[in-house]
Wavefront OBJ file of the C-alpha trace (Angstrom):
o trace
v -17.283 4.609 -16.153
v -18.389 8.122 -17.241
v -17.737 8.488 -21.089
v -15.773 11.883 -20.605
v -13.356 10.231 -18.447
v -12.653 6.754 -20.235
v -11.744 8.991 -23.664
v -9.097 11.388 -21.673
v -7.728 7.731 -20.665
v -7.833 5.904 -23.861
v -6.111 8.935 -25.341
v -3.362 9.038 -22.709
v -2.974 5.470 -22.528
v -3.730 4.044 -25.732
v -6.561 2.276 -27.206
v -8.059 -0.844 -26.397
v -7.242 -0.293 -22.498
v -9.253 -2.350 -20.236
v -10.669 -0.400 -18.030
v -10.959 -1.845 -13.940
v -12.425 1.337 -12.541
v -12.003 4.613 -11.070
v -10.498 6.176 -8.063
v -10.604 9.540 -6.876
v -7.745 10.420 -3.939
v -6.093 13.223 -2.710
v -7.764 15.858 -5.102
v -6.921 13.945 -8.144
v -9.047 11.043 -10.492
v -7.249 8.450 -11.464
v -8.037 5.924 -14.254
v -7.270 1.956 -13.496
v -6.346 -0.134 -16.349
v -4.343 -2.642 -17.601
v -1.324 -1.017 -18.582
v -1.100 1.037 -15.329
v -2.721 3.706 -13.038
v -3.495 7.413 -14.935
v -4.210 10.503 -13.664
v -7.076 12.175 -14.963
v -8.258 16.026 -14.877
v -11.739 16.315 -13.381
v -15.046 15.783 -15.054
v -18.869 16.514 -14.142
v -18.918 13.159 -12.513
v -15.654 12.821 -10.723
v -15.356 16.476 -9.524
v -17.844 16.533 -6.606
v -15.988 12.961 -5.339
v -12.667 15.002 -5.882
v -14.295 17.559 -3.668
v -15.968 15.284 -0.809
v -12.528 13.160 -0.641
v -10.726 16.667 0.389
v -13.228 18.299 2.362
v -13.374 14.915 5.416
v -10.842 16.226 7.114
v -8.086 13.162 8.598
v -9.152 14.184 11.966
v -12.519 13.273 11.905
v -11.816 9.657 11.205
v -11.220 7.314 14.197
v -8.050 5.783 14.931
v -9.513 2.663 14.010
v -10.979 3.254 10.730
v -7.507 5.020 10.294
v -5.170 2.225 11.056
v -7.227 0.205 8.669
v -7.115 2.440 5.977
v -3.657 2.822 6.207
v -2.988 -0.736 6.302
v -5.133 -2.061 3.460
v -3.797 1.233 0.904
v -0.692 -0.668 -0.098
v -2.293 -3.866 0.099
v -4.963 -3.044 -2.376
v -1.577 -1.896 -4.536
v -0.251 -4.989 -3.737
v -3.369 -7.386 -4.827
v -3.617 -4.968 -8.209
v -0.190 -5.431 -9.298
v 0.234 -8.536 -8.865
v -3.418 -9.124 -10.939
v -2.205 -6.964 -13.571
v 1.698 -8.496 -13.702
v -0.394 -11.856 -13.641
v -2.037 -11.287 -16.567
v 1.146 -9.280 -17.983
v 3.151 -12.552 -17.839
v 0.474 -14.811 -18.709
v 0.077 -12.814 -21.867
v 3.786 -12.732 -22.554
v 5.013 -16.458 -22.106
v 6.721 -15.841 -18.334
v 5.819 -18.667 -16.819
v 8.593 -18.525 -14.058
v 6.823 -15.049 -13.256
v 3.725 -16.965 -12.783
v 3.419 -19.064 -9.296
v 5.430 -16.178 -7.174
v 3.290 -13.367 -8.431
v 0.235 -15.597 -7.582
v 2.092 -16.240 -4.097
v 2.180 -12.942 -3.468
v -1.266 -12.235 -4.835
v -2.881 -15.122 -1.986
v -0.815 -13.853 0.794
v -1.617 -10.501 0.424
v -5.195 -11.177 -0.058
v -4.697 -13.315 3.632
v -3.302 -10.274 5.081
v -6.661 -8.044 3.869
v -8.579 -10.460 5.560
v -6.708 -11.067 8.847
v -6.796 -7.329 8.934
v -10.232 -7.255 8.124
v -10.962 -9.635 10.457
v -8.948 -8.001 13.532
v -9.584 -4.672 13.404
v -13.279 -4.977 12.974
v -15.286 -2.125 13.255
v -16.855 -2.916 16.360
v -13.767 -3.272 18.147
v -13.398 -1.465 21.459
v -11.486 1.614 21.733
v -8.769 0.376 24.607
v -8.223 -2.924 22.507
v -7.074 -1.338 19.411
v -2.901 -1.351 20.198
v -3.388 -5.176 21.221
v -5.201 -6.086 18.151
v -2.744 -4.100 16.063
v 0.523 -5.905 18.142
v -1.286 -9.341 17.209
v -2.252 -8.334 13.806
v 1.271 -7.225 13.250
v 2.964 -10.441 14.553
v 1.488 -12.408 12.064
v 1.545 -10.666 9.484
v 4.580 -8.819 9.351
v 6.635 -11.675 8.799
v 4.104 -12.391 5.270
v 4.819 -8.916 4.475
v 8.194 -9.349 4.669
v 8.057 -12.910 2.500
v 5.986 -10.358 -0.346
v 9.165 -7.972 -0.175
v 11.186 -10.666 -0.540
v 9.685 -12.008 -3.581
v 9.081 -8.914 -5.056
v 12.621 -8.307 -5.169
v 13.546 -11.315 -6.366
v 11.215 -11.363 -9.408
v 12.606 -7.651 -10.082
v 16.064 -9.084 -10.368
v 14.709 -11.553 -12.931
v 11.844 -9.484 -14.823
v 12.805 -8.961 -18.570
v 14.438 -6.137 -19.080
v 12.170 -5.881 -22.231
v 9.899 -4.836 -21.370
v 9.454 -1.430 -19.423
v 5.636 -1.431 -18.272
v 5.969 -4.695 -16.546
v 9.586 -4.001 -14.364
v 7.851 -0.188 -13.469
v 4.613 -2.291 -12.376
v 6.999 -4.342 -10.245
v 9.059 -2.174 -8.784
v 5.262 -0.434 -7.587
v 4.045 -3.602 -6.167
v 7.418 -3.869 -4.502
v 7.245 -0.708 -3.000
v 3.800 -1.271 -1.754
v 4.795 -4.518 0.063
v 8.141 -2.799 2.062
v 5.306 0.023 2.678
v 3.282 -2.364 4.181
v 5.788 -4.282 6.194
v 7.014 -0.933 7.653
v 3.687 -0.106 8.426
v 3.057 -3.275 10.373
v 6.772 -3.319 12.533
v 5.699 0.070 13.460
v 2.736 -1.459 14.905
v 3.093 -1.061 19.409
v 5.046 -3.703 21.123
v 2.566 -6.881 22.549
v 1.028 -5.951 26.453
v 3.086 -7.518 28.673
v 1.364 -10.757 30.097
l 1 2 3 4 5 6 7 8 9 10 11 12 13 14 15 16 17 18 19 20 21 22 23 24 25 26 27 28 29 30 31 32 33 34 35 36 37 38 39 40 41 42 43 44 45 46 47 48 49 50 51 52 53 54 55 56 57 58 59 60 61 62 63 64 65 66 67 68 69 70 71 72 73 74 75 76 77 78 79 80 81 82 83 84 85 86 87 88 89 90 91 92 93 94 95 96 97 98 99 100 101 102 103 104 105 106 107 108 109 110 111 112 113 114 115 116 117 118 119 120 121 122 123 124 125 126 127 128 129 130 131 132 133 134 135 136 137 138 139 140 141 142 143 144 145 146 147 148 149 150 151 152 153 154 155 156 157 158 159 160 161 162 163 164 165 166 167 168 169 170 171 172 173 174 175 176 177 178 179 180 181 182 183 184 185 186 187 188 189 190 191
């Protein structure tokens, strides 16, 4: 990660932050690390990605690609959160955190890959609403299983600690993103 960058970071959010990588969405850089996501003003290296990311206009992209993209966005959320809460709990003796975080960690990894898997790339045109109605009947009901956990684990995350319950309440939200995203998914062809 570019030098310039990782010091606006550490100084924003502390030192010793381990750094996972760097994003650049919607006109913005943002900083991944272990104590959360930061938003970063542009550098030499991160302004012409800033500038490519808002210049491919939505429309250009096919439905496909689109469908995917929107899918896997909160997923990736979910799969980081739950790393980071992982390590969070590990770190601070919360072993009853432990097994549903991972729970939720595996099934939304299975959901990346059934999605992966379904809406390949080379899928034809006309079959993309059938592949999205069978992608969606399988995997909306995991979704809703990562909600449900989620919640659960925020009614019983320590109240002690503020990074952790904000970091849950994001992965939470990512997950009822997700399972909204896949029940709004078109109805099965009739057979």
């Amino acid at each position: 990660m570019p030098g310039e960058a990782r010091e606006r970071a550490t100084a924003r959010m502390g030192a010793g932050v381990e750094f996972a990588g760097l994003a650049v969405a919607r006109g913005a850089a943002y900083v991944v690390g272990r104590t959360g996501i930061v938003r970063t003003p542009p550098t030499r290296r991160t302004f012409p990605r800033m500038q490519a990311a808002d210049s491919a206009p939505e429309s250009t992209r096919s439905p496909l690609s689109r469908v995917r993209h929107d899918l896997l966005t909160p997923l990736n959320g979910i799969i980081g959160y739950a790393g980071i809460l992982l390590e969070d709990a590990e770190d601070a003796g919360e072993a009853q955190m432990l097994a549903p975080l991972d729970e939720i960690r595996r099934a939304a990894q299975g959901v990346a890959r059934d999605i992966r898997a379904t809406l390949d790339p080379g899928l034809a045109p006309g079959a993309l609403d059938a592949a999205r109605a069978a992608l969606s009947a399988g995997a909306a009901p995991r979704a809703d299983g990562m909600v449900d956990a989620a919640e659960r684990l925020l009614s019983d995350a320590p109240e002690t600690d503020p990074v952790f319950a904000r970091d849950l309440r994001q992965l939470a939200a990512s997950a009822r993103e997700l399972a909204a995203l896949l029940r709004a998914a078109p109805s099965p062809p009739a057979g």
